[in-house]
C-alpha positions, 0 to 999 in steps of 0.5 A: 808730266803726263802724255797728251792722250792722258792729258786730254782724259783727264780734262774730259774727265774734268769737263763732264763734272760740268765744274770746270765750265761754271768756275770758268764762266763765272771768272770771263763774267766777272772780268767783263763785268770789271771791265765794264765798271772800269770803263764807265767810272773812268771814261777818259781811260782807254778800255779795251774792247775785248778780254783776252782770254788766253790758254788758261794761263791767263785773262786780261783787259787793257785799262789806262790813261791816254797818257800812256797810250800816246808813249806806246805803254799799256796797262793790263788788268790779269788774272794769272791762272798759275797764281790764281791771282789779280795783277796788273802789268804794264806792257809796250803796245809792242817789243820795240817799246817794251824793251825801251822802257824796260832799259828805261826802269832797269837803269834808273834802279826803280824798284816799286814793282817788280821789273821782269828780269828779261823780256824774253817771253814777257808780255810785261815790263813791270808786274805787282800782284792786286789781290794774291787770294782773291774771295769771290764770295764778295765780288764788290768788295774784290772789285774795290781792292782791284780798281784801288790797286790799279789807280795806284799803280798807274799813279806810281808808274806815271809818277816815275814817267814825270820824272824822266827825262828823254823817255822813249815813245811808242 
């Protein structure tokens, strides 16, 4: 692993090619353009207001039904730089009710998505990757399979919540 100093020569080196800054661009566009798309064809979802845009590991907005605000639970729509991958990640709006729910998948023995294995450093409870190669070649196509993949797993999360009884709220 190289120094901070190497680092940071590097990544100049990389910002001056000027690619870096338009694939970047071109990414926080289109997320906000998804975000937007959402926001209009799902008006009675919660939309966040902003796009995290984190440290490059990743990007997300918060895109769920009131059902899961009013238990504490977020949806998030990432992009994962490490995998350089859509996913979607249901969250606790904060620890206290992500480790409830977290107990709450890990003891029925759900296993439609993938639960986190500890919570230690996890935004997430349960993680499912949308789309593993995304082609930004057609963004239309790309937002279809994002907003499909989404409604199912919100679907598939709330169909698990129905059946539970004493569930945890936020």
């Amino acid at each position: 692993m190289p120094s901070l100093p190497e680092a940071m020569q590097e990544f100049k080196a990389q910002l001056q090619r000027g690619v870096v800054q338009q694939a970047y661009r071109g990414l926080m566009d289109y997320l906000m353009t998804l975000k937007t798309y959402l926001k209009t064809r799902y008006p009675d979802y919660f939309v966040s207001g902003g796009l995290y845009q984190g440290y490059m590991d990743m990007a997300y907005f918060s895109f769920h039904p009131e059902a899961f605000k009013r238990r504490g639970l977020k949806i998030a729509v990432v992009f994962n730089f490490d995998t350089f991958a859509f996913e979607v990640w249901l969250g606790g709006y904060n620890k206290q009710v992500q480790a409830q729910y977290w107990a709450l998948f890990q003891q029925s023995g759900w296993n439609q998505y993938p639960l986190v294995p500890s919570l230690k450093g996890e935004d997430a409870i349960v993680t499912h990757t949308l789309v593993e190669t995304p082609d930004f070649n057609d963004l239309d196509a790309l937002t279809q399979r994002i907003e499909a993949g989404t409604l199912t797993f919100i679907g598939e999360i709330e169909a698990f919540l129905s059946a539970q009884n004493d569930l945890p709220r936020g």
